[in-house]
Every structure is written in structure tokens, then in C-alpha cells.
Backbone as XML, in Angstrom:
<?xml version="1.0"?>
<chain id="A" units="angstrom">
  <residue number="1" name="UNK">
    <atom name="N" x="-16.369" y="5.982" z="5.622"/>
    <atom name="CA" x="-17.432" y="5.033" z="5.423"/>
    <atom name="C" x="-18.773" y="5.747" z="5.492"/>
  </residue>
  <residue number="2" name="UNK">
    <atom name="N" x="-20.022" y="4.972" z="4.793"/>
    <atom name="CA" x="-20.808" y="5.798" z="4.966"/>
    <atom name="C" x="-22.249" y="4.446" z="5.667"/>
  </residue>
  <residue number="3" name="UNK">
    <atom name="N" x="-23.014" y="4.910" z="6.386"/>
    <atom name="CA" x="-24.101" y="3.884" z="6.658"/>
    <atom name="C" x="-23.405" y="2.962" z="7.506"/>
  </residue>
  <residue number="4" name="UNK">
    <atom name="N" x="-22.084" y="3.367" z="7.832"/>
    <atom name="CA" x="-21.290" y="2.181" z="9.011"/>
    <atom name="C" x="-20.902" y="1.121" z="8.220"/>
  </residue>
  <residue number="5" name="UNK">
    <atom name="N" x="-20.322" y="1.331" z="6.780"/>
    <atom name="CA" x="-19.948" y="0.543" z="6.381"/>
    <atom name="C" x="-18.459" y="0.562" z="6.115"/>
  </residue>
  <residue number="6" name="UNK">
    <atom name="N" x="-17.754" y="-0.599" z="6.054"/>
    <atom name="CA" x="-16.508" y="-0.439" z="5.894"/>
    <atom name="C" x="-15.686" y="-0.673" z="4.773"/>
  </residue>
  <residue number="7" name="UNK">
    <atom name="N" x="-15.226" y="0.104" z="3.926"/>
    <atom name="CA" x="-14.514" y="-0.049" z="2.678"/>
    <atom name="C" x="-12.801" y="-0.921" z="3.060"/>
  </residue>
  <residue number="8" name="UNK">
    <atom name="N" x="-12.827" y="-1.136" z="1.959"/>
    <atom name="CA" x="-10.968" y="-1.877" z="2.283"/>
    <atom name="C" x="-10.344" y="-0.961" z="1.849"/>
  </residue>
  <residue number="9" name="UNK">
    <atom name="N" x="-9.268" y="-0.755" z="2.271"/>
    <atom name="CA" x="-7.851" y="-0.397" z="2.502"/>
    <atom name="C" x="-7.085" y="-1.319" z="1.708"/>
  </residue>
  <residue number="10" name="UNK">
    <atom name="N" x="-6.042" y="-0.639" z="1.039"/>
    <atom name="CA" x="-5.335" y="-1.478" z="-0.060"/>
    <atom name="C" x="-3.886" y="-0.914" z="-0.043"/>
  </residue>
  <residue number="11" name="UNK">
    <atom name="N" x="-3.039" y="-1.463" z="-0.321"/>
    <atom name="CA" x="-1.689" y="-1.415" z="-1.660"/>
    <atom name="C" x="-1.528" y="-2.302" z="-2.503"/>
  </residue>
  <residue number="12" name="UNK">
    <atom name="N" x="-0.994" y="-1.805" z="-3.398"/>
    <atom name="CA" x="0.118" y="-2.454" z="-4.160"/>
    <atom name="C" x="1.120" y="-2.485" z="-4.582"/>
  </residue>
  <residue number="13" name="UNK">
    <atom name="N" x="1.796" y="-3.406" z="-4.940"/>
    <atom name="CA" x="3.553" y="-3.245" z="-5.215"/>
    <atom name="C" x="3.639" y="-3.738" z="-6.366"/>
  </residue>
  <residue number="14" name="UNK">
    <atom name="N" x="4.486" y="-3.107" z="-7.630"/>
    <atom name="CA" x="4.729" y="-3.111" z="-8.763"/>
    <atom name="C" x="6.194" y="-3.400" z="-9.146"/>
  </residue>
  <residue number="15" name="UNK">
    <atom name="N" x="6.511" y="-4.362" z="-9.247"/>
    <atom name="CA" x="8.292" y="-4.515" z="-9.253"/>
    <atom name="C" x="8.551" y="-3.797" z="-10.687"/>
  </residue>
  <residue number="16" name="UNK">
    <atom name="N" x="9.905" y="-3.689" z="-10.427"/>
    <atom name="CA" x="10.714" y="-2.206" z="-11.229"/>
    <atom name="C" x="11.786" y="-3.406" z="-12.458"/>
  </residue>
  <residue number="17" name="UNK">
    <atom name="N" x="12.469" y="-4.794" z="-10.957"/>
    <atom name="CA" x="13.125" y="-5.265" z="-11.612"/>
    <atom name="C" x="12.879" y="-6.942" z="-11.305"/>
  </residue>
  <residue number="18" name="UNK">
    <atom name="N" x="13.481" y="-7.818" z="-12.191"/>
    <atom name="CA" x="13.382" y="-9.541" z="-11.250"/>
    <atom name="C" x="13.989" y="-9.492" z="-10.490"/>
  </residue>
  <residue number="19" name="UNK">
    <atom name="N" x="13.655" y="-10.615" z="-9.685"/>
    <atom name="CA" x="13.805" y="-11.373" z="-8.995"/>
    <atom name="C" x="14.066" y="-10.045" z="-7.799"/>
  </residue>
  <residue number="20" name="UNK">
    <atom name="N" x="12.326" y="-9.235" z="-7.955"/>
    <atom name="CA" x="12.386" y="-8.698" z="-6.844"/>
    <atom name="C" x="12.068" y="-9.228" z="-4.897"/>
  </residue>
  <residue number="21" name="UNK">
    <atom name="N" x="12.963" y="-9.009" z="-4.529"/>
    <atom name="CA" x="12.218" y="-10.084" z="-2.824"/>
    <atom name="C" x="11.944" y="-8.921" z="-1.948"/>
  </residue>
  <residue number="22" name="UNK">
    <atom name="N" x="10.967" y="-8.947" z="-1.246"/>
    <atom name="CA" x="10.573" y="-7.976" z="-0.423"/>
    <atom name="C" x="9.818" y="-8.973" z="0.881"/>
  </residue>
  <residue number="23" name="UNK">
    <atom name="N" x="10.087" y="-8.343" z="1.690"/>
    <atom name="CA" x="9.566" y="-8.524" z="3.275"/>
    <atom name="C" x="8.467" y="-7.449" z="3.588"/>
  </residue>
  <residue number="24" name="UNK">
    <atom name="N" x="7.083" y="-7.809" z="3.708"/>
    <atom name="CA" x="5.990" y="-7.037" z="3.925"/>
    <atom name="C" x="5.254" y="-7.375" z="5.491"/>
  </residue>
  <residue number="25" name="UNK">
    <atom name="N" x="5.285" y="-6.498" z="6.272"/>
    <atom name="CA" x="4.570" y="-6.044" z="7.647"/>
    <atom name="C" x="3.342" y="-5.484" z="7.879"/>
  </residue>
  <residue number="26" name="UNK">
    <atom name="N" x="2.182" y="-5.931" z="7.461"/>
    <atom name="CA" x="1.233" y="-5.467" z="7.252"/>
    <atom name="C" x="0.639" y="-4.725" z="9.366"/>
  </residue>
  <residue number="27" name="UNK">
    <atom name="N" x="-0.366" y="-3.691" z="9.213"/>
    <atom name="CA" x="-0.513" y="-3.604" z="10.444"/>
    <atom name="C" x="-2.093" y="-3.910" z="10.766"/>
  </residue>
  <residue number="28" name="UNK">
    <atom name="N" x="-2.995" y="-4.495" z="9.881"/>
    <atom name="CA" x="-4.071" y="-4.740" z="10.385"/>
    <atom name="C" x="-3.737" y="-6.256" z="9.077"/>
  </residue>
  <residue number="29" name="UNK">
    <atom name="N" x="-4.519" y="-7.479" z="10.235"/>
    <atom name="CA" x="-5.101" y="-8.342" z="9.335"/>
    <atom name="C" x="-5.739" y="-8.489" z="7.389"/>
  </residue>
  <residue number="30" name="UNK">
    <atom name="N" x="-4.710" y="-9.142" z="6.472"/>
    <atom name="CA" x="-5.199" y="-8.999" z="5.670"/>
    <atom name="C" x="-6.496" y="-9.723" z="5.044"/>
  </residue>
  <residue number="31" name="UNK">
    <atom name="N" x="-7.381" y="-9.456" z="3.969"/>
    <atom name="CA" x="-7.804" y="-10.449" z="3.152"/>
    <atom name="C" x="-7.696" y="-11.791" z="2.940"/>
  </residue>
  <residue number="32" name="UNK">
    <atom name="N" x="-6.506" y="-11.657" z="2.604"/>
    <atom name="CA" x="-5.565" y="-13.037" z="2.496"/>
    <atom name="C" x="-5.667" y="-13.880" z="3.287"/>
  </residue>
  <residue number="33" name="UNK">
    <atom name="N" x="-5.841" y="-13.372" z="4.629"/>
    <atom name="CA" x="-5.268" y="-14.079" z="5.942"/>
    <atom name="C" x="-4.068" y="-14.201" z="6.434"/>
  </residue>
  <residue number="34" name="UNK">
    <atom name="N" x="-3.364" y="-12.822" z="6.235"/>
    <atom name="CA" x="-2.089" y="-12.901" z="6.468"/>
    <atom name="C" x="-2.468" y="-11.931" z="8.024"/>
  </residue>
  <residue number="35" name="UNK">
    <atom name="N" x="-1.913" y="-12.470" z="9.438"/>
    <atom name="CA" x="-1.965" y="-11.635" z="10.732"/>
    <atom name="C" x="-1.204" y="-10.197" z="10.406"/>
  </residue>
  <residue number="36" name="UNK">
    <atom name="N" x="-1.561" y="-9.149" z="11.529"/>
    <atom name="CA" x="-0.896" y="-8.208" z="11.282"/>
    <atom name="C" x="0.413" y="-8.389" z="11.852"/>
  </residue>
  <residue number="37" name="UNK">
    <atom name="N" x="1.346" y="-7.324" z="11.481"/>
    <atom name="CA" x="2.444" y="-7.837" z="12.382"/>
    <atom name="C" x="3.508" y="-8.285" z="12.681"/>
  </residue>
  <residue number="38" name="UNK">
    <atom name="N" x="3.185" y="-9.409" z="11.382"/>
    <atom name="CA" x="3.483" y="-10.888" z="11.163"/>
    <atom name="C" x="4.472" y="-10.320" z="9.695"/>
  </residue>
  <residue number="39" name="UNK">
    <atom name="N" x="5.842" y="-10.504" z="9.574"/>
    <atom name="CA" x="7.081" y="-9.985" z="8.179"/>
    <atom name="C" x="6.401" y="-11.872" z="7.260"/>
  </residue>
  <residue number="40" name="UNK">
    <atom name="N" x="6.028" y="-11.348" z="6.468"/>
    <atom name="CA" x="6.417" y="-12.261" z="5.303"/>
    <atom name="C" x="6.879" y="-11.904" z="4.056"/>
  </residue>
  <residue number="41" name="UNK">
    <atom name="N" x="7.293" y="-12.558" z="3.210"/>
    <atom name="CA" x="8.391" y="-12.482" z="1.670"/>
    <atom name="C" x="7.747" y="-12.594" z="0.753"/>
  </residue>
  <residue number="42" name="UNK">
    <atom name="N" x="7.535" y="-12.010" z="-0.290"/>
    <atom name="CA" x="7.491" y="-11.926" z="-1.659"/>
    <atom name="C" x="7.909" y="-12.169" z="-2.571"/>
  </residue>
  <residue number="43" name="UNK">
    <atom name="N" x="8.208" y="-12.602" z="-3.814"/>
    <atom name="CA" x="9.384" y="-12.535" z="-4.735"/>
    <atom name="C" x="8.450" y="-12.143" z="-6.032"/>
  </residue>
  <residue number="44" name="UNK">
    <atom name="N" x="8.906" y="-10.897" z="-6.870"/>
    <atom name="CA" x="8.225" y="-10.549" z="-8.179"/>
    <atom name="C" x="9.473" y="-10.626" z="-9.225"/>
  </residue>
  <residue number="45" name="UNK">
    <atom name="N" x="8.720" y="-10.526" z="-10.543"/>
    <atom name="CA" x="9.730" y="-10.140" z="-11.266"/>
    <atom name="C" x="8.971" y="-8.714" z="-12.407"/>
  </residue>
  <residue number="46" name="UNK">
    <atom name="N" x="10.136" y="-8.240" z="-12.807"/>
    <atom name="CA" x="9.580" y="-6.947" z="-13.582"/>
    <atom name="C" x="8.470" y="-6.745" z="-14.167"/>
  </residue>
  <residue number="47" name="UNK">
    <atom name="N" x="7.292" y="-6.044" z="-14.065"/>
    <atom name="CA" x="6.228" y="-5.996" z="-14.325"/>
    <atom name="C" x="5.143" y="-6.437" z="-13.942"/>
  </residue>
  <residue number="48" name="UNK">
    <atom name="N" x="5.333" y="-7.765" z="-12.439"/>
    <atom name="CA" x="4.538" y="-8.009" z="-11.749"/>
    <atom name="C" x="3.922" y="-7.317" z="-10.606"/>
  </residue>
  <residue number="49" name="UNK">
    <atom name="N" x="3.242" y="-7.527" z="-9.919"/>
    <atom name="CA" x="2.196" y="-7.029" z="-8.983"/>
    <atom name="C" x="1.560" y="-7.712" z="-8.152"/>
  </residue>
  <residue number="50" name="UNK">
    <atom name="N" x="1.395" y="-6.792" z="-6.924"/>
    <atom name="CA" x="1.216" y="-7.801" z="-5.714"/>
    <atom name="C" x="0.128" y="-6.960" z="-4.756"/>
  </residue>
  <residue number="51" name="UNK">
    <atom name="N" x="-1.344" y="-7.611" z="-4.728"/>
    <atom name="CA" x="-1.820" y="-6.610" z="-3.887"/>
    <atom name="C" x="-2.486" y="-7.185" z="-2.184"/>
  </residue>
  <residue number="52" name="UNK">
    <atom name="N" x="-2.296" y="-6.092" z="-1.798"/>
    <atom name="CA" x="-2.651" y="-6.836" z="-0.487"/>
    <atom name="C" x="-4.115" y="-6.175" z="0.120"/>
  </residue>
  <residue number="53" name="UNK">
    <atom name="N" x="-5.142" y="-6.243" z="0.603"/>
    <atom name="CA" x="-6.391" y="-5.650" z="1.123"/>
    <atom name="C" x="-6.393" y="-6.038" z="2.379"/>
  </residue>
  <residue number="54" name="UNK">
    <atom name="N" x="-7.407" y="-4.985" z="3.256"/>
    <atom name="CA" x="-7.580" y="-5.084" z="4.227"/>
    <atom name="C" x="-8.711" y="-4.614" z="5.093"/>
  </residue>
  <residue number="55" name="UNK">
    <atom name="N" x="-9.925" y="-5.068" z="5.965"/>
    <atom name="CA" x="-10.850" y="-4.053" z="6.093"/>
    <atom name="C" x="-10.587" y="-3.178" z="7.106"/>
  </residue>
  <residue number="56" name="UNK">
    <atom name="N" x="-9.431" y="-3.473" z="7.671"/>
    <atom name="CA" x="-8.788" y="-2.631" z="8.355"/>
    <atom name="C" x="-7.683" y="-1.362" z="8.201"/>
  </residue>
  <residue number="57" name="UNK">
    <atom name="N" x="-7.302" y="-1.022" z="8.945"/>
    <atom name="CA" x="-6.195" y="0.052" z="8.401"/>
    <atom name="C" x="-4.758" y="-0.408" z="8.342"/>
  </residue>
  <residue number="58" name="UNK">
    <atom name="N" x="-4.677" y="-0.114" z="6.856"/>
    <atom name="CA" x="-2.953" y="-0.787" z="6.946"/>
    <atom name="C" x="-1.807" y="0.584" z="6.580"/>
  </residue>
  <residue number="59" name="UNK">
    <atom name="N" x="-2.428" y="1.817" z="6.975"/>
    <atom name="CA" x="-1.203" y="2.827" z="7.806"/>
    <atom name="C" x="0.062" y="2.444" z="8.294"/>
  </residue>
  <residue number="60" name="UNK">
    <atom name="N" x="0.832" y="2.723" z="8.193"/>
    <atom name="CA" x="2.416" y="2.004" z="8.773"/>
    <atom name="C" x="3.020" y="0.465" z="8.123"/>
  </residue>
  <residue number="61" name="UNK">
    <atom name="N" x="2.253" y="0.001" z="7.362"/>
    <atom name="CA" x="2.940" y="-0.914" z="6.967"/>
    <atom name="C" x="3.854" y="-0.551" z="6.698"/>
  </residue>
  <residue number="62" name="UNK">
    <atom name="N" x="4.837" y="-2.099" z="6.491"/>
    <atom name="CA" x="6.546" y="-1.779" z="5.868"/>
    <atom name="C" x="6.579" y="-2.769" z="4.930"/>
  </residue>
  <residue number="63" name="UNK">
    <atom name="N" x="7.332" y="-2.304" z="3.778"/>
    <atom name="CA" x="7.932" y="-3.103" z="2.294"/>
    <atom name="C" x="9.044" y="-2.238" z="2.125"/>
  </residue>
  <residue number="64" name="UNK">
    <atom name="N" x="10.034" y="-3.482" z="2.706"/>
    <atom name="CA" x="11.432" y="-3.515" z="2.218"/>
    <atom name="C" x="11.985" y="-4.537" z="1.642"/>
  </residue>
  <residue number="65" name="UNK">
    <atom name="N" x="12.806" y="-4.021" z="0.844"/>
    <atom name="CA" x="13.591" y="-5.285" z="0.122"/>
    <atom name="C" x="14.344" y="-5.990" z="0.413"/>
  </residue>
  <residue number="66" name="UNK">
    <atom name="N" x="14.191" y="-7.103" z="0.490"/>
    <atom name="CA" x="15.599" y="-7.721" z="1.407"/>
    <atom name="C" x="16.896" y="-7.731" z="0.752"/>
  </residue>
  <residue number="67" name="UNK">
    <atom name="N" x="16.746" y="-7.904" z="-0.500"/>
    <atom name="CA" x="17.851" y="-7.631" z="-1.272"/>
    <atom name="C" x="18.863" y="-6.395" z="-1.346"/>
  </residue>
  <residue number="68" name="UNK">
    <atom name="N" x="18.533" y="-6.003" z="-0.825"/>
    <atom name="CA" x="18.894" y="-3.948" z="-0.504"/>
    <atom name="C" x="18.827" y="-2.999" z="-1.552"/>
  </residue>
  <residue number="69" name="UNK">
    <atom name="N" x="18.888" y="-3.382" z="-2.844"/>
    <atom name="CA" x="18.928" y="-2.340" z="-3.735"/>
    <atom name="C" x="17.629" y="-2.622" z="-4.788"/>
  </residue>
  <residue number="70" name="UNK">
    <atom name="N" x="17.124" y="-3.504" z="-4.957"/>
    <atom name="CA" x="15.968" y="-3.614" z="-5.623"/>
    <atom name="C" x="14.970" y="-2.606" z="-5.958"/>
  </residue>
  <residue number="71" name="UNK">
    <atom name="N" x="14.567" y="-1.836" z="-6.773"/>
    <atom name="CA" x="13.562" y="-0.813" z="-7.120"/>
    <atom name="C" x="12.105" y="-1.558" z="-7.186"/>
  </residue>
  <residue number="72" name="UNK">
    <atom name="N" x="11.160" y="-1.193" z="-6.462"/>
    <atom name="CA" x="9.983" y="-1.212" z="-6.946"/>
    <atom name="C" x="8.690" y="0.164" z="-6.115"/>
  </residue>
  <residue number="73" name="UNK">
    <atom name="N" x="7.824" y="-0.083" z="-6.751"/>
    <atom name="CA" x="6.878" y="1.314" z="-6.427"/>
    <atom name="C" x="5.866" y="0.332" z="-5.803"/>
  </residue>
  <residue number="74" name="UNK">
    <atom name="N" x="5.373" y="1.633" z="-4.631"/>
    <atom name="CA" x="3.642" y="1.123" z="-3.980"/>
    <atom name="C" x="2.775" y="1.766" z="-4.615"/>
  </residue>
  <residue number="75" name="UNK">
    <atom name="N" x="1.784" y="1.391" z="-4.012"/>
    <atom name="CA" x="0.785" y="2.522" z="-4.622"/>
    <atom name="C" x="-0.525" y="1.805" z="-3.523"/>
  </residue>
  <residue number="76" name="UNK">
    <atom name="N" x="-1.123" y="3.081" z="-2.705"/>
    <atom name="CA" x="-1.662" y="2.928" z="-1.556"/>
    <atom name="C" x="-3.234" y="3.756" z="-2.086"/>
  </residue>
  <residue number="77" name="UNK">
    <atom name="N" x="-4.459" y="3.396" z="-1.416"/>
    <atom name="CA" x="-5.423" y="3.919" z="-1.434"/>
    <atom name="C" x="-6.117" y="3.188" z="-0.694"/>
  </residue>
  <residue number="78" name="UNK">
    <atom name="N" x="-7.671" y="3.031" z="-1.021"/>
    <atom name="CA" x="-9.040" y="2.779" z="-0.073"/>
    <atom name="C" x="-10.193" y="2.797" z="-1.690"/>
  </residue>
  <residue number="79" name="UNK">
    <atom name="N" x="-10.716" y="1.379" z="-1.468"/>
    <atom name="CA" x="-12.025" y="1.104" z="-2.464"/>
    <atom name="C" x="-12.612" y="1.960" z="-2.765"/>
  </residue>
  <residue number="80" name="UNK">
    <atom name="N" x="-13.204" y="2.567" z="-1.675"/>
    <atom name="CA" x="-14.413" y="3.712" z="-1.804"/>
    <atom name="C" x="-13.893" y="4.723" z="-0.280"/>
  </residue>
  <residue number="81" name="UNK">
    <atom name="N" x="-13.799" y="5.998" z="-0.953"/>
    <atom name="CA" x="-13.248" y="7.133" z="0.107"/>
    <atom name="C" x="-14.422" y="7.953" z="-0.477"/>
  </residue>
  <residue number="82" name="UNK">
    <atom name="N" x="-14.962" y="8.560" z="0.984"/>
    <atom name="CA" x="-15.778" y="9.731" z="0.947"/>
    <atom name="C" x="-15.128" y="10.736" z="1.131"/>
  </residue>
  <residue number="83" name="UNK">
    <atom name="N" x="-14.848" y="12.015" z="0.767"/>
    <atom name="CA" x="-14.382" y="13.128" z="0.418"/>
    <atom name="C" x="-15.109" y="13.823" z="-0.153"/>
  </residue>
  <residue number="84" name="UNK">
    <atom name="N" x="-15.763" y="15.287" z="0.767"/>
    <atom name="CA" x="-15.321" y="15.618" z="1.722"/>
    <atom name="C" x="-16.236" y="14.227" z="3.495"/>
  </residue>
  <residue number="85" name="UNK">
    <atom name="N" x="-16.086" y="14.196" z="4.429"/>
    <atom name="CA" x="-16.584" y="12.768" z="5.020"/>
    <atom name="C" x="-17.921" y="13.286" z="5.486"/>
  </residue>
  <residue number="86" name="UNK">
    <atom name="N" x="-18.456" y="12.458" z="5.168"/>
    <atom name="CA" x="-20.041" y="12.493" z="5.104"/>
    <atom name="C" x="-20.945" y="12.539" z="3.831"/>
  </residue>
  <residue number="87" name="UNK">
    <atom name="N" x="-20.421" y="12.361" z="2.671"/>
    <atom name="CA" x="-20.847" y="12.453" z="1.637"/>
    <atom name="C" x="-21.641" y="11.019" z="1.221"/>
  </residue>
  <residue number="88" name="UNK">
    <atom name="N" x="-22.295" y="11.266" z="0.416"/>
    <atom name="CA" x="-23.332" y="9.882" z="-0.317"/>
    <atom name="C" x="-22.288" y="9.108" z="-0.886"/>
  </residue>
  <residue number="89" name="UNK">
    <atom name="N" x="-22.014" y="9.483" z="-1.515"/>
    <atom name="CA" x="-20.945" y="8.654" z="-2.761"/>
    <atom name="C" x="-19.479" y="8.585" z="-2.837"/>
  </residue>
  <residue number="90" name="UNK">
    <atom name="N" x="-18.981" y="8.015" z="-3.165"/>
    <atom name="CA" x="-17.263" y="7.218" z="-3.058"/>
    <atom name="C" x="-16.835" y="7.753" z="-3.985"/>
  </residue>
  <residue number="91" name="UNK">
    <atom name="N" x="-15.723" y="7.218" z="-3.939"/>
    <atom name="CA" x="-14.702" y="7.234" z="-5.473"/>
    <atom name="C" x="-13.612" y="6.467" z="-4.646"/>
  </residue>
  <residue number="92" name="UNK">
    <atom name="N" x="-13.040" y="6.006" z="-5.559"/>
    <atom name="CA" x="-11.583" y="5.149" z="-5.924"/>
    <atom name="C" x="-10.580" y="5.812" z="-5.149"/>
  </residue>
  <residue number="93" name="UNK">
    <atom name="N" x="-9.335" y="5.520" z="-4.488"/>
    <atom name="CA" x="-8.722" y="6.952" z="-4.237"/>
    <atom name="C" x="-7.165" y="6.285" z="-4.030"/>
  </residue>
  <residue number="94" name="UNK">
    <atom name="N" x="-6.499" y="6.398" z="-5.127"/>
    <atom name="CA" x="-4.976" y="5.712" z="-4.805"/>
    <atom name="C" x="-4.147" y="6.513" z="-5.044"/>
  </residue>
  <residue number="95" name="UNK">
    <atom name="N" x="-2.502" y="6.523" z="-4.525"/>
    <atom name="CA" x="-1.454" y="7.022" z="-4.599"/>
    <atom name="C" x="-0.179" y="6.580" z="-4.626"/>
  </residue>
  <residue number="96" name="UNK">
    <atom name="N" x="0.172" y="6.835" z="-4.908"/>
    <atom name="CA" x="1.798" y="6.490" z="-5.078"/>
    <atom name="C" x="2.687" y="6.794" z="-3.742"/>
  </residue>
  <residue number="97" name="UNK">
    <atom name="N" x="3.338" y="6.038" z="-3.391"/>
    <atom name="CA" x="4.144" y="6.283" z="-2.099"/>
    <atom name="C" x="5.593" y="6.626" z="-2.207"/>
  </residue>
  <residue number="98" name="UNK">
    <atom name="N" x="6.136" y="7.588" z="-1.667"/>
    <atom name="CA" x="7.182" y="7.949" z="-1.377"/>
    <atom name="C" x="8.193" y="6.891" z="-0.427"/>
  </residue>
  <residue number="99" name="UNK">
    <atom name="N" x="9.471" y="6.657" z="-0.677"/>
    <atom name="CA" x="10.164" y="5.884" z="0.197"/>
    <atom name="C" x="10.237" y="6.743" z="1.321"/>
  </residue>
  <residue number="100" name="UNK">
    <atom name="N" x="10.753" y="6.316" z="2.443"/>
    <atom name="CA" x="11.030" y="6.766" z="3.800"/>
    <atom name="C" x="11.983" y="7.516" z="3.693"/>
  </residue>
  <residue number="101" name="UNK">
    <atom name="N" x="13.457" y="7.304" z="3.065"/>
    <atom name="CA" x="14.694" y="8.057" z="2.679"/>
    <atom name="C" x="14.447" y="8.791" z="2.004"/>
  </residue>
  <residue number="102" name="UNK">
    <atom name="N" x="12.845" y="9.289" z="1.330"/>
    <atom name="CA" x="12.510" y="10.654" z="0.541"/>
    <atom name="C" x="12.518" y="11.452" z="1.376"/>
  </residue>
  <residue number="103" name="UNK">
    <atom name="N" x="12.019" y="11.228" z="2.419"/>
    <atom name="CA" x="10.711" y="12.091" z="3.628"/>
    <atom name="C" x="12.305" y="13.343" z="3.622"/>
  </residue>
  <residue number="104" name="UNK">
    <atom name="N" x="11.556" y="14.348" z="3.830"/>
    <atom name="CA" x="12.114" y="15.599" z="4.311"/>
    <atom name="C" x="13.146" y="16.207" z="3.300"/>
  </residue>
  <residue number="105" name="UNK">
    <atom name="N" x="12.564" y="15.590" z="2.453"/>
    <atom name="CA" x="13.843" y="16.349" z="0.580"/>
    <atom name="C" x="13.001" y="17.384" z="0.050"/>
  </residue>
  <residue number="106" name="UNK">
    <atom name="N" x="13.301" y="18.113" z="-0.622"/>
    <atom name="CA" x="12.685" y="19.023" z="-1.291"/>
    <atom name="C" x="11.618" y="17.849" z="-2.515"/>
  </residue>
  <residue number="107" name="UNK">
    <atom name="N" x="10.402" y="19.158" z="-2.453"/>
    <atom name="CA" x="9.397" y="18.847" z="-3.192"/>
    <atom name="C" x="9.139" y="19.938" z="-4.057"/>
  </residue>
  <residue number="108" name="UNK">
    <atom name="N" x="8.047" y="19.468" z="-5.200"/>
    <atom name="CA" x="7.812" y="20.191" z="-5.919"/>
    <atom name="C" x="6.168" y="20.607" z="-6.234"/>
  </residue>
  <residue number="109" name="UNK">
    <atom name="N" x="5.543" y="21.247" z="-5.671"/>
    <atom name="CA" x="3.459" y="21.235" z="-5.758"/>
    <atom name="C" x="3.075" y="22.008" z="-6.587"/>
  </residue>
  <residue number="110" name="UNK">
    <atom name="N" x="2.321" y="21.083" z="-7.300"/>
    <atom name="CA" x="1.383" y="22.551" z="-7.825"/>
    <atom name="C" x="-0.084" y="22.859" z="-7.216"/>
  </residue>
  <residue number="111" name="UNK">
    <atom name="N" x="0.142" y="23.692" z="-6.841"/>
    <atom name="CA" x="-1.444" y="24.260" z="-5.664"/>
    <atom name="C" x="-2.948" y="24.098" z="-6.806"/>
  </residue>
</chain>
């Protein structure tokens, strides 16, 4: 942030297939007014999208599917990120998230 101001914190979820259902755990209070904390359900279908904001930090959230095999992608960032911190000016800054059952597989970087 810059001037003590606070940018939002974001994801989103992009379903892969219908009648996707997912259970989302957000860890700071959303936009919405959804508490942190607090599992609520979703249902998308292919090509929909679901975003959630927050002016808080939503680090650790969880989106799982209740359905168990359902495919869909996040994609996590922040409105305005200063990089390197202390800088005048923002930019956009999102990513794509890895599932949990990725963590610790081989990767591939280009430096």
C-alpha cells in the first residue's frame, strides 16, 4: 500500500466443467459480506466465474470441490501491488494457483 492505503486482495475461480460445486473458506471478511472462516458453496458451470474481494488478506483460503473430481482453476492477485514496496505507482498483479497435491512435484522456471 502506499499513503496507508489499502488495496483489495482478490481471487477468482474459473470452472473447467458444469455443474461445478465448490466449498470456499475465505480467511479475512469478504466484499460480499461473506465472514471469514465461515465454508460456503458455489455452483458454476463451464466457462463461468466467480470472484471474491477482500480488503483484507485472503492468504490460506480453501476451494475445494465437493464433488471430488471437478476441474477448475484460481487465479489470485491484489488491485494495485507496489513492487519493489515503497514505490509511487501500482500495477495489477494476478496468478494462477497451483493445487495443494502439486506442492513439492517437479517444476519447470525460466530465470
Amino acid at each position: 500500500c502506499y499513503n496507508n492505503q489499502s488495496y483489495t486482495s482478490e481471487f477468482m475461480i474459473v470452472a473447467v466443467e458444469n455443474n461445478t460445486t465448490l466449498q470456499i473458506t475465505t480467511t479475512a471478511n469478504t466484499s460480499g459480506g461473506r465472514p471469514a472462516n465461515v465454508p460456503f458453496n458455489i455452483t458454476l458451470n463451464q466457462g463461468q466465474t466467480y470472484q471474491v474481494q477482500s480488503s483484507g488478506d485472503l492468504s490460506g483460503s480453501r476451494i475445494i470441490s465437493t464433488n471430488g473430481t471437478t476441474k477448475f482453476a484460481v487465479f489470485s492477485g491484489n488491485v494495485c501491488a507496489n513492487i519493489p514496496s515503497g514505490t509511487i505507482a501500482c500495477d495489477h498483479l494476478y496468478e494462477q494457483m497451483f493445487p495443494v497435491k502439486t506442492w513439492r512435484t517437479k517444476y519447470i522456471a525460466v530465470p
